[in-house]
N, C-alpha and C positions, 0 to 999 in steps of 0.2 A: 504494500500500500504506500507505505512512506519510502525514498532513495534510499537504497541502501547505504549512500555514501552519507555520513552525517549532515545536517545542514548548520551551515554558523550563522543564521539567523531564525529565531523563530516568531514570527508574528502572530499573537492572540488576539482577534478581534478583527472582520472583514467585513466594514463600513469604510467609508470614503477616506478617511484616515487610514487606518489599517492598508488600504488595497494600495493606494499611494506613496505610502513608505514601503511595501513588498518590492512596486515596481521600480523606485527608484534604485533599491537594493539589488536586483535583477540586473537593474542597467549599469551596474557598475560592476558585473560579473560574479556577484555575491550571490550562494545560495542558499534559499531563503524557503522556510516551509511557514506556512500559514492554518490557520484552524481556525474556527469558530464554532463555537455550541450549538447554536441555532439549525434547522434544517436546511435553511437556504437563505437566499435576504429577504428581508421582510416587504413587506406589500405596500406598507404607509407610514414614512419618515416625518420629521419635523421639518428639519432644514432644508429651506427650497432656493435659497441664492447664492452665488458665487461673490466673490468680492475681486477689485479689479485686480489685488493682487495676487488670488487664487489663478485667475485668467492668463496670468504671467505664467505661473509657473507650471500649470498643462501645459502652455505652448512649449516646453520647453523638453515634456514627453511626446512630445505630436498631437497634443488631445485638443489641443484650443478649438481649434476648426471645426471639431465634432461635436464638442460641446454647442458650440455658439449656433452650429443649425439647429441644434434641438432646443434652446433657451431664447428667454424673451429679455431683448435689451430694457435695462433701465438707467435713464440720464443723470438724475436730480432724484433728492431727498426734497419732500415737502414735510414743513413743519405747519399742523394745526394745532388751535387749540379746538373748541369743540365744535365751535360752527365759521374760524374763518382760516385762514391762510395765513401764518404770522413771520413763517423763514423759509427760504428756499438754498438749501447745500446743492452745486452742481458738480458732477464728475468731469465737466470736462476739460479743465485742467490739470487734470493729473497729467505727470508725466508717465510717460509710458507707451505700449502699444493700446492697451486696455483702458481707456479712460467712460469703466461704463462697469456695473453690474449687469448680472446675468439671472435670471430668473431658471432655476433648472431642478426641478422636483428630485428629490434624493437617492429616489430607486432608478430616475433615469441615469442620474450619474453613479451611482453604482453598475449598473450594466455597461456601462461606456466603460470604467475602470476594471471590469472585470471580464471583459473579451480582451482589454488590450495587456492582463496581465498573461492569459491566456496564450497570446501570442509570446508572450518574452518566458513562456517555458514554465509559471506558476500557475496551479491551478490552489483553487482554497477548498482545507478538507473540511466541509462542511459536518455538523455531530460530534465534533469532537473538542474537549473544552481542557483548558491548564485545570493538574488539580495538584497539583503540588511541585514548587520550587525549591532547591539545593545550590544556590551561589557557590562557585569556587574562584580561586585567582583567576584562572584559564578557560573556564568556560563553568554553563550552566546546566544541572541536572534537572531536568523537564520529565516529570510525566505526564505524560495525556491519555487521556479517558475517551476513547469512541461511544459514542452514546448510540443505542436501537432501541425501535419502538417493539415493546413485551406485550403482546395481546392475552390477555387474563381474564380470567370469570365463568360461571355456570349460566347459563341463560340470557343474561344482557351480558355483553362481552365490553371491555375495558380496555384501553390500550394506553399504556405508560412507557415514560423515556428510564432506560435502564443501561448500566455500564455495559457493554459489550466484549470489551478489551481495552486494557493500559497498557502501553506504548512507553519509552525510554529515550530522550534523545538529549544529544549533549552538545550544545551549541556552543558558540563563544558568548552570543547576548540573546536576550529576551528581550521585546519590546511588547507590553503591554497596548494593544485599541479599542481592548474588548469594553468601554464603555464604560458609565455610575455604576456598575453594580463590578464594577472591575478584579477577576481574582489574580491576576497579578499584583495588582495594590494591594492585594489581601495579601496575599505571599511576602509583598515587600512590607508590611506590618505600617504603610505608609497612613499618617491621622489623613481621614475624610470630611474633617467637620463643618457642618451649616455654619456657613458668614452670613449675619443677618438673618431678616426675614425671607421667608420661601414666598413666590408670586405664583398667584394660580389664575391662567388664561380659559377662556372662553373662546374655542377655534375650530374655525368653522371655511369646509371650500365649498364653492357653489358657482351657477354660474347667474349671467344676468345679460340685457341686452346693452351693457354698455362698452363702448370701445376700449381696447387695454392702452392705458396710461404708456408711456415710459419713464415713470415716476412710482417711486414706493412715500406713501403717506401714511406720516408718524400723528398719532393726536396725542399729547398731552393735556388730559383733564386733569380734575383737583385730585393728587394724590394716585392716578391711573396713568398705566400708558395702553394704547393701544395701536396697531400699526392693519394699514390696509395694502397687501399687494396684487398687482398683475398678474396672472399667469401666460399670459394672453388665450387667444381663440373663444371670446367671453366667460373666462375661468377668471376667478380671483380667490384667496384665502385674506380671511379678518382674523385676527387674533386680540383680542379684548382681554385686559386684565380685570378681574375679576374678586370679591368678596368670598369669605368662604361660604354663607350664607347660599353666593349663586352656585356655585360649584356644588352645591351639598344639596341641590334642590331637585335636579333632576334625578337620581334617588329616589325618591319617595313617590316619584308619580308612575303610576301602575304600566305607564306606556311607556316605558323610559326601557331600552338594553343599554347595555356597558362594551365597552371595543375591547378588545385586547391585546394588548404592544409590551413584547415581550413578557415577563410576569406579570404584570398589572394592568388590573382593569380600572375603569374611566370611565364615568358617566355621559350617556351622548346625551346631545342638545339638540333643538327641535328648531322648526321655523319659525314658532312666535317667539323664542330665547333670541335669533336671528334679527327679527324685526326691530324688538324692543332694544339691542342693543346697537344697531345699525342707527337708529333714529335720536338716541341718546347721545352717544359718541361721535356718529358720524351724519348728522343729516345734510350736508351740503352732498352728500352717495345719491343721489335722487332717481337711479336706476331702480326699475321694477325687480326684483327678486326673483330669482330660478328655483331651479333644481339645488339640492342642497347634497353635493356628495357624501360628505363625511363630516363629523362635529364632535366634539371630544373637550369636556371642563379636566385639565392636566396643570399638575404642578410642577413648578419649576424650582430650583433650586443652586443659591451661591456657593461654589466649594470650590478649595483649591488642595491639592494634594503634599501634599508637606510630610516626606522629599518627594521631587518629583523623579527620582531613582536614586539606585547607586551601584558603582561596581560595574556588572556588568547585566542589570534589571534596571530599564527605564519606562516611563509613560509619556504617551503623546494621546493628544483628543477627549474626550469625556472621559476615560481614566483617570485624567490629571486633572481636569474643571469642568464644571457644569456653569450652565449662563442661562438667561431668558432669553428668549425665541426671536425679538426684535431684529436685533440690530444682526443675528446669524453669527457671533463672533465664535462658539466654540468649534463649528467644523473647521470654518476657514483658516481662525489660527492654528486649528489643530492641521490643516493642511500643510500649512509653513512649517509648524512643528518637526511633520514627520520628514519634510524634503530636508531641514538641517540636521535633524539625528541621524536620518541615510547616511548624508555628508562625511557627521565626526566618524560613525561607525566605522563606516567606507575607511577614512583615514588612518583608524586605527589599527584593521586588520588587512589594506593593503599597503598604507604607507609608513606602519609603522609611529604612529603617534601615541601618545600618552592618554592613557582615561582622563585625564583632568581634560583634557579637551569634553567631555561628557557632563565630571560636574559644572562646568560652566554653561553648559545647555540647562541647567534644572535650575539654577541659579537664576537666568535672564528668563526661562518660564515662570517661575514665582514672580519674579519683580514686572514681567508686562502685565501678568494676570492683575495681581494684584493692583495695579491702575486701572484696567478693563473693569474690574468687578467694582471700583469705587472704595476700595481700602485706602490705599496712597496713592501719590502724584499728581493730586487732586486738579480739575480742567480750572484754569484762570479765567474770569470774565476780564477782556483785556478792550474796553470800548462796546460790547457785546449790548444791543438793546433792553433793556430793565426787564421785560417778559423771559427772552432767553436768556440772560445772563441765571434766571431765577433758577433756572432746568438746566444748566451746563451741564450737573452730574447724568440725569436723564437721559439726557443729547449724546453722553460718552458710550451709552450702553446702547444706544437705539438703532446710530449711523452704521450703515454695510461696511464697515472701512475697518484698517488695523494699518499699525505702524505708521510710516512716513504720510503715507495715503489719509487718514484719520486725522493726523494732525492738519494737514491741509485743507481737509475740508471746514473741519472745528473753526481754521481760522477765519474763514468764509463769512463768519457769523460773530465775530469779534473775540473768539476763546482759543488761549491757547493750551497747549497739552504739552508737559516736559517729554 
C-alpha cells in the first residue's frame, strides 16, 4: 500500500493546506506520503476565497490559470454599516500579477490540488489517521491507523469506522494539516487554548436574480460583523454573526435537521432566518431571494497553537489557528504557511541547513497570528475617518489580505499595520 522505500515527509491532513505543502515537497524531489482520516474530501467547506497573494503562489505550481477559470474575480472590499456605504479598500494597486481576489469554493480547489498532486506522483491515502508520535534526532516514528467500515448487528444492520491495520513509518518530519481537532498537536502536547470570545455565524448560500458584484461587502453593525459575497452565476453566500440565543433557536423547532461537517453537527436555518437577517443587516440587498442551498448556525473560534512545532513535528493551517470566516485568513495564510515550511524543510534535508531555520518558522507564525487575531500589533488609526478608525481592529480581521498586501490596503482607509 505505502512505498516500500520510506518517505521523509509525512503529511496529516489533505485540505488545501495539507495538498499544497505535499506538492511543493514533491516539486523539490522530496518524498512525501500523505493521509487523512476522512473517507475522501468533504462535500461543503467554509473557505470560498483566494487572496491575491495565494494567487501568486499557485502561479508559481502552474495552478493560477486553472484556478482563475473556475473562480469569480473580486476588485474592492466594500465597507457598510447597516444601511449605507461608508469605505471602499480596492485591490488594484497591489503590486503584483494578482491585484484581485478570487472567489473559489473549497472543494473546487481541493480537486484542482488534488489531480495536480496526482500528477507529481502523490496520491492521498484516504482512512487513514496519525495515532501516535515518537520524535527522534533523525527522524520521526509515525504510526498510522487504516480505518474500515465494520458492518454489525442482528436485524437492523450498523456500520462503524474501525482500525483495520497500523502501519510504521519513519520519516525525517511530520507536518501536521489535519485541522482544530488536530492529532498531531495532540502528539506534540502543543496548548490549544480559546483567545477571547468564540463568534457564532449564521451562513447561508442561495441564489437570487441579482448580478454578481466584483466586490465582497463587509457590514459592520453594533457589536456584529457580517460579510456578503459573490459567487457568481447568481450564487452568493451571507454569513451573519450571530447571538447565541439565534444559533440555539433552530433546535427547538420540530422542522429544523442539523448538517454534519466532520464530527459535529449544526443546526440549519431556514428562509424566514434568511429574510429576517438579510433585511436587518443588509437591506440596501434589494434582490428577490432564491433557492437556498445550504444554511448552517456554526461556531467559530480564536486559537493559536503554542508551539507551533518542534524538532522535527511542525503545524501549518487550522492545526496551528483557527479564525472567523470573514476576512478567509486561516486557509490562505495557512497556504503561505505550508509553501515556506516546504522551503526550510527542503533546505534542511537537501541543503543541509540547521533546524533553527524551522524554529524561526513557528516563531514568525505566533507573532503574525497573533496580530491577525487582535492580540498584538495593534492597526493605528493614522488620519482614518472617526466611523473607521472606531472598527480598525474589525477591519484587520475582515479584509481578504495578509502580509504586505493587508497593510496596503489598511492604508487605503487611513490605518496602519506594523
Amino acid at each position: 500500500m505505502f512505498r516500500k522505500k520510506q518517505p521523509e515527509v509525512v503529511v496529516a491532513g489533505a485540505g488545501p493546506v495539507g495538498m499544497f505543502l505535499a506538492l511543493r515537497l514533491a516539486e523539490a524531489g522530496i518524498r512525501v506520503e500523505m493521509v487523512d482520516e476522512a473517507w475522501n474530501r468533504g462535500a461543503r467547506s467554509y473557505a470560498l476565497a483566494l487572496h491575491p497573494g495565494s494567487l501568486a503562489l499557485l502561479d508559481g505550481v502552474g495552478l493560477a490559470g486553472e484556478v482563475l477559470k473556475a473562480g469569480h474575480r473580486i476588485d474592492a472590499v466594500a465597507i457598510y454599516d447597516r444601511r449605507r456605504r461608508r469605505a471602499e479598500l480596492s485591490f488594484a494597486g497591489l503590486a503584483g500579477e494578482f491585484p484581485f481576489a478570487l472567489v473559489l469554493p473549497q472543494s473546487t480547489f481541493e480537486r484542482t490540488l488534488e489531480r495536480r498532486l496526482a500528477r507529481a506522483g502523490v496520491r492521498v491515502r484516504w482512512n487513514h489517521r496519525v495515532a501516535r508520535l515518537e520524535p527522534g534526532d533523525d527522524r520521526v516514528q509515525v504510526a498510522i491507523e487504516r480505518m474500515a467500515k465494520d458492518s454489525t448487528g442482528y436485524g437492523v444492520a450498523t456500520t462503524e469506522w474501525v482500525v483495520d491495520k497500523e502501519l510504521t513509518l519513519t520519516p525525517a518530519f511530520v507536518v501536521g494539516t489535519d485541522g482544530h481537532r488536530s492529532a498531531v498537536r495532540r502528539e506534540l502536547g502543543a496548548d490549544f487554548d480559546l483567545r477571547g470570545e468564540a463568534q457564532r455565524f449564521a451562513v447561508f448560500e442561495f441564489n437570487c436574480d441579482e448580478e454578481p458584484w466584483r466586490e465582497v461587502r463587509v457590514v459592520f453593525d453594533e457589536g456584529t460583523d457580517s460579510v456578503v459575497w459573490p459567487l457568481g452565476d447568481g450564487r452568493f453566500r451571507a454569513s451573519f454573526e450571530i447571538g447565541e440565543e439565534t444559533a440555539g433557536a433552530a433546535p427547538r423547532r420540530k422542522d429544523r435537521l442539523a448538517v454534519q461537517i466532520g464530527d459535529s453537527a449544526f443546526p440549519l436555518l431556514g428562509e424566514r432566518e434568511l429574510e429576517d437577517l438579510m433585511e436587518e443587516r443588509a437591506p440596501w440587498f434589494d434582490a428577490e431571494l432564491g433557492e437556498i442551498f445550504w444554511s448552517v448556525a456554526v461556531r467559530f473560534e480564536r486559537r493559536i497553537a503554542e508551539p507551533f512545532g518542534r524538532g522535527r513535528v511542525w503545524l501549518a493551517g487550522d492545526a496551528g489557528h483557527l479564525a472567523a470566516p470573514i476576512g478567509v485568513h486561516s486557509m490562505n495564510v495557512g497556504l503561505r504557511e505550508a509553501g515556506d515550511l516546504a522551503a526550510r524543510i527542503s533546505g534542511v534535508l537537501r541543503r543541509g541547513e540547521s533546524l533553527e531555520i524551522l524554529a524561526a518558522y513557528g516563531e514568525e507564525r505566533r507573532r503574525e497570528w497573533r496580530q491577525l487575531l487582535g492580540f498584538d500589533g495593534h492597526p493605528t488609526p493614522a488620519g482614518a475617518e472617526r466611523w473607521v478608525a472606531a472598527r480598525a481592529e474589525r477591519l484587520l480581521r475582515a479584509v481578504p489580505a495578509s502580509g504586505a498586501d493587508l497593510r496596503q490596503l489598511l492604508a487605503q482607509v487611513g490605518i496602519e499595520l506594523a
